[in-house]
LUMNU-63846 format. One record per residue (C-alpha): residue number from 1; residue in three letters; x, y, z. Coordinates in steps of 0.25 Angstrom, whole numbers, plus 2048, in hexadecimal, padded with zeros to 3 digits. Each point is the difference from the previous one (the first is absolute). Layout:
+-----+---------+-----+-----+-----+
! num ! residuo !  c1 !  c2 !  c3 !
+-----+---------+-----+-----+-----+
! NUM !     Ala !   X !   Y !   Z !
...
+-----+---------+-----+-----+-----+
//
This chain:
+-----+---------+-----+-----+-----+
! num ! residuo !  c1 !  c2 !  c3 !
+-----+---------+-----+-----+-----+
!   1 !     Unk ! CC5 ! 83B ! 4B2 !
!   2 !     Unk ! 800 ! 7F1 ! 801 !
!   3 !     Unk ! 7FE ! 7F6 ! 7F5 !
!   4 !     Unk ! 7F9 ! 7F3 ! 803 !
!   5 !     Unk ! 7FB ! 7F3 ! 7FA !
!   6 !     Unk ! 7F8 ! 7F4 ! 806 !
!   7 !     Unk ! 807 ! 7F6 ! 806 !
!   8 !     Unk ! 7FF ! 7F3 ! 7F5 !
!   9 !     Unk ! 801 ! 7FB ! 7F4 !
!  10 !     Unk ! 7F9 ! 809 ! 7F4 !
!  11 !     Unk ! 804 ! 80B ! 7F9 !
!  12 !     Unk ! 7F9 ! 80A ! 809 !
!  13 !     Unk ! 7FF ! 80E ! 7FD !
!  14 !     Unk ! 807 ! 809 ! 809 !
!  15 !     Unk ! 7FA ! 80A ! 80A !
!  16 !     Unk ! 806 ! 80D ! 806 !
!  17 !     Unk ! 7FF ! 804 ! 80D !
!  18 !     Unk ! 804 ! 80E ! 802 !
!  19 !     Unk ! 7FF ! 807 ! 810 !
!  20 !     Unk ! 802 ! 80F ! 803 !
!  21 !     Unk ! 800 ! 80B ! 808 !
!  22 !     Unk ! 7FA ! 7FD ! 80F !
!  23 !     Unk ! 7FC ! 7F2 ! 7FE !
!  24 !     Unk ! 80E ! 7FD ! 7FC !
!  25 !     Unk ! 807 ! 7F6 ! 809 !
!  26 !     Unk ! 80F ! 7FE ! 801 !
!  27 !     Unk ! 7FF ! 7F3 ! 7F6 !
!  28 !     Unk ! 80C ! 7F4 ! 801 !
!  29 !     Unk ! 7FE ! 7F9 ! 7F5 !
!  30 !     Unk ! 808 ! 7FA ! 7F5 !
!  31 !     Unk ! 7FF ! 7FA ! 7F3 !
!  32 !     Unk ! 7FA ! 7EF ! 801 !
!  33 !     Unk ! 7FA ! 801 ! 80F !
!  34 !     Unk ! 7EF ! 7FD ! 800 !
!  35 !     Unk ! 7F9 ! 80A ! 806 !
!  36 !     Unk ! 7F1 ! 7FD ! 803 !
!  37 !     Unk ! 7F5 ! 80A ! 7FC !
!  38 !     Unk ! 7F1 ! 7FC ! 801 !
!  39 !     Unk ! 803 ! 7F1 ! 802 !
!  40 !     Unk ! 808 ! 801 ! 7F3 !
!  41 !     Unk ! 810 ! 7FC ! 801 !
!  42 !     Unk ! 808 ! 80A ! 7F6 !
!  43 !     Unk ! 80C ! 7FF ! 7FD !
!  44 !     Unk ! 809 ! 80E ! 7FF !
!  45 !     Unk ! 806 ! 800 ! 7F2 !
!  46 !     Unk ! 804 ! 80D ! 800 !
!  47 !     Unk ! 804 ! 80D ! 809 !
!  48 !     Unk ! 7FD ! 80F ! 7FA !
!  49 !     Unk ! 805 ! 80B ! 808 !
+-----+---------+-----+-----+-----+
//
């Protein structure tokens, strides 16, 4: 489970992303890096087992 924010000034709310079972990809991600979903750039906040 991955907790993301826009990228940007604001106080946005957060938005969860959670993958499992055979969509699940081996993720490398940490805590600060941008990630780009639907021509949005999130930025990871937080990482869930």
């Amino acid at each position: 489970m991955v907790i993301l924010k826009p990228k940007g000034k604001g106080n946005w709310k957060t938005s969860t992303l959670h993958i499992e079972g055979a969509h699940q990809l081996p993720l490398l991600v940490a805590v600060g890096q941008t990630i780009t979903i639907g021509g949005v750039v999130f930025r990871i906040c937080e990482v869930k087992p």
